[in-house]
Backbone as JSON, one array per atom type, in Angstrom:
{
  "sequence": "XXXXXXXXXXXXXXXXXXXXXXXXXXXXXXXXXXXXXXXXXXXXXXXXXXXXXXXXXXXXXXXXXXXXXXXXXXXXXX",
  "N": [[19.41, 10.35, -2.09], [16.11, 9.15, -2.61], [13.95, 7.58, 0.18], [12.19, 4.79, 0.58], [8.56, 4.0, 0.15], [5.64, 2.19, 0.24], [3.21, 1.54, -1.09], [0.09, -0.61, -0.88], [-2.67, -2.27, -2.19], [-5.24, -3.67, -3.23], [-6.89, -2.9, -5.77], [-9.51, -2.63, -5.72], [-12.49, -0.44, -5.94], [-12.18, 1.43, -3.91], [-9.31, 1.58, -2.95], [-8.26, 2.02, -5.7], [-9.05, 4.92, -5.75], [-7.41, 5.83, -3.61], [-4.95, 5.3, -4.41], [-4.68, 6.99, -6.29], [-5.1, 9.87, -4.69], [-3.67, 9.83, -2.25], [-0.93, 8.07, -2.92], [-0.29, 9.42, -5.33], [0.43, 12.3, -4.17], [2.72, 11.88, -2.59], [6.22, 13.39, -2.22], [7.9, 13.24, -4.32], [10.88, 13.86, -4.39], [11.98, 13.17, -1.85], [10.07, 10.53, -1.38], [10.39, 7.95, -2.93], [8.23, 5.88, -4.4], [6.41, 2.92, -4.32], [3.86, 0.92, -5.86], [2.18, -1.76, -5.26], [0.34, -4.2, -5.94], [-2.02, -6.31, -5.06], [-3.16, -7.78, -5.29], [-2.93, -9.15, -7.74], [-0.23, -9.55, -7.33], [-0.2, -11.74, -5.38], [1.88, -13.42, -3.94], [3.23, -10.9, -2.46], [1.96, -11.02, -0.79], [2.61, -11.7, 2.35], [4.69, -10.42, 2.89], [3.42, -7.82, 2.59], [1.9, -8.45, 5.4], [4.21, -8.25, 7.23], [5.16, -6.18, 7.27], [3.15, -4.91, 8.82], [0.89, -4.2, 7.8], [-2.95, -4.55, 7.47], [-5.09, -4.01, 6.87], [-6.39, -3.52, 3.38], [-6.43, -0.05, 1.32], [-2.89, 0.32, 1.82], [-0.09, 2.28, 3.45], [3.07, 2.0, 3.2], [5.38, 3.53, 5.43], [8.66, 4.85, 5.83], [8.94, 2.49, 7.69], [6.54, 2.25, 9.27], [3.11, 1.34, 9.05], [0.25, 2.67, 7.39], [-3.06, 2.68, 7.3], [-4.88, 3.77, 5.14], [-8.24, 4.15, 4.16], [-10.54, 1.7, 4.56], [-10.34, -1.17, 2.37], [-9.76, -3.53, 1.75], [-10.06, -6.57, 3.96], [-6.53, -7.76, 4.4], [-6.23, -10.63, 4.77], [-8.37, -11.47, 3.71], [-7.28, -11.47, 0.7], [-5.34, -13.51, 1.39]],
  "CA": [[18.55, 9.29, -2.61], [15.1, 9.65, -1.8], [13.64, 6.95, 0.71], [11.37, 4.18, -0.16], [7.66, 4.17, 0.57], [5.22, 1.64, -0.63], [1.53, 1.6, -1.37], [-0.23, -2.05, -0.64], [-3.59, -1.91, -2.67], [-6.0, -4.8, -4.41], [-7.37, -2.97, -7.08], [-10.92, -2.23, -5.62], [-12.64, 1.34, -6.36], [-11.77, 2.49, -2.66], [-8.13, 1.28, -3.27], [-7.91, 3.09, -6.56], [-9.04, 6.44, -5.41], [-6.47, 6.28, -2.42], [-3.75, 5.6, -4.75], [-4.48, 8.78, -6.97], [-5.24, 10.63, -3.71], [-2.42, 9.87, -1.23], [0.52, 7.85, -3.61], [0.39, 10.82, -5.89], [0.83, 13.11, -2.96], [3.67, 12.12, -1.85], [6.47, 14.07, -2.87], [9.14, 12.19, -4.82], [12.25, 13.52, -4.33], [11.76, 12.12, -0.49], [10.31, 9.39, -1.43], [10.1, 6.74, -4.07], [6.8, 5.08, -3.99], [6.22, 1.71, -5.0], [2.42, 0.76, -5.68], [1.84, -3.45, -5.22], [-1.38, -4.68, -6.35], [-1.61, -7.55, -3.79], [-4.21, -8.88, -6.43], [-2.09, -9.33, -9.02], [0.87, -9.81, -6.93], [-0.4, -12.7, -4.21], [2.72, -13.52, -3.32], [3.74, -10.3, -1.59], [0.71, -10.34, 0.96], [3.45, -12.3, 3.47], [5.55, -9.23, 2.89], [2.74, -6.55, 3.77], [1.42, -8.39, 6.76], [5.48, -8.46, 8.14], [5.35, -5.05, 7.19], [2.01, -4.21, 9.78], [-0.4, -3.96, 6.9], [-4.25, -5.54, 8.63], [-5.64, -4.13, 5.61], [-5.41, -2.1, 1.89], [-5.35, 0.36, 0.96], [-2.35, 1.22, 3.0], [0.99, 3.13, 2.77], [4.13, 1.99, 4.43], [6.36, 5.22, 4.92], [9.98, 4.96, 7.13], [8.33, 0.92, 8.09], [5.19, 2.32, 9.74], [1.98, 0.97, 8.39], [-0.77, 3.28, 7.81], [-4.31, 2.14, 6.78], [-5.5, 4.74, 4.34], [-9.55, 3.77, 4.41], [-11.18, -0.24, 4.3], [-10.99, -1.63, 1.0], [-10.33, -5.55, 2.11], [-8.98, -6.93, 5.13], [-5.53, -8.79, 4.05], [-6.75, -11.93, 4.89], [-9.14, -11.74, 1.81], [-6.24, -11.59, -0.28], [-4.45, -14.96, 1.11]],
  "C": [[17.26, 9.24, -1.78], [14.53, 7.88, -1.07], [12.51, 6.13, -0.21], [9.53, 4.39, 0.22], [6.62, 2.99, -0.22], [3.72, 1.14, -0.19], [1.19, 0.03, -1.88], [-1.82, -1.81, -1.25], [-3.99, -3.21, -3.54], [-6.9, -4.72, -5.45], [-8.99, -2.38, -6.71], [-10.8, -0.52, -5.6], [-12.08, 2.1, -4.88], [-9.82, 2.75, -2.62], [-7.72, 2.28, -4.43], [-8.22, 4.16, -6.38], [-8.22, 7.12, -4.49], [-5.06, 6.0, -3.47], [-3.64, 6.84, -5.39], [-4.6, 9.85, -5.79], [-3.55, 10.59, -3.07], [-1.32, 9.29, -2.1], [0.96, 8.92, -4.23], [0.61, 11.79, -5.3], [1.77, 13.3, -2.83], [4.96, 12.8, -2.63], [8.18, 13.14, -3.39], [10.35, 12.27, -4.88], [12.49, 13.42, -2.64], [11.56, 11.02, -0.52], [9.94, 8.14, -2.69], [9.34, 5.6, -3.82], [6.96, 3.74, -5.12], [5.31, 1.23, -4.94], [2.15, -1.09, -6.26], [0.35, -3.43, -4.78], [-1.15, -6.05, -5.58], [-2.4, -8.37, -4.72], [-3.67, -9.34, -7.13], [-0.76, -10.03, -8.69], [0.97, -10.7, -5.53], [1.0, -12.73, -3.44], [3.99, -12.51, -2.54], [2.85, -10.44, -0.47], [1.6, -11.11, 2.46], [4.17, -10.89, 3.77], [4.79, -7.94, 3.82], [2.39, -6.87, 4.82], [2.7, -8.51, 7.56], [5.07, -7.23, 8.24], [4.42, -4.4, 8.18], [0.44, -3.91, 8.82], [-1.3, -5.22, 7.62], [-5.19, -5.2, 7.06], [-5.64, -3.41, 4.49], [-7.01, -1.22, 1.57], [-4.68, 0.72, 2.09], [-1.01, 1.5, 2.48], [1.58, 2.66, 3.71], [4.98, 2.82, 4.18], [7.28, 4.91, 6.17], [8.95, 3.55, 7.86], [7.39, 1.1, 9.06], [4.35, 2.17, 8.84], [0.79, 1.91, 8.34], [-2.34, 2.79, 7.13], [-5.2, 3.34, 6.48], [-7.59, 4.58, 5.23], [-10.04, 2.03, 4.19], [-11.58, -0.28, 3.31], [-10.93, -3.14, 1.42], [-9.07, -5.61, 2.91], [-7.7, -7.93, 4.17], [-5.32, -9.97, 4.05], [-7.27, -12.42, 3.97], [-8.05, -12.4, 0.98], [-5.18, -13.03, -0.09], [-4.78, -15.69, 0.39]]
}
């Protein structure tokens, strides 16, 4: 069963070019990506900032946080 992985993203153009870049990357029978629009989906942004997310787009892979490039600090999004 392939691991989880999950892509934290609010929809802006820098955000959408890192999900077609790096989510589709990854290779799926490792891991099973899950792509949350923090815009859409307010009430995870408690979740990504447990998770280490500072800001999106970012990828959490095995519960390290990585911060693709600066689309909006996570704060925005409260």
């Amino acid at each position: 069963m392939p691991k989880k992985a999950i892509f934290y993203h609010a929809g802006c153009s820098v955000c959408v070019d890192a999900e077609q870049a790096v989510a589709a990357a990854i290779d799926p029978a490792r891991y099973a990506v899950e792509i949350v629009h923090l815009g859409e989906e307010s009430g995870r942004v408690a979740e990504a900032e447990a998770a280490g997310v500072k800001s999106v787009p970012a990828l959490v892979l095995d519960g390290q946080p990585y911060h693709i490039n600066f689309g909006a600090s996570i704060d925005v999004l409260k």
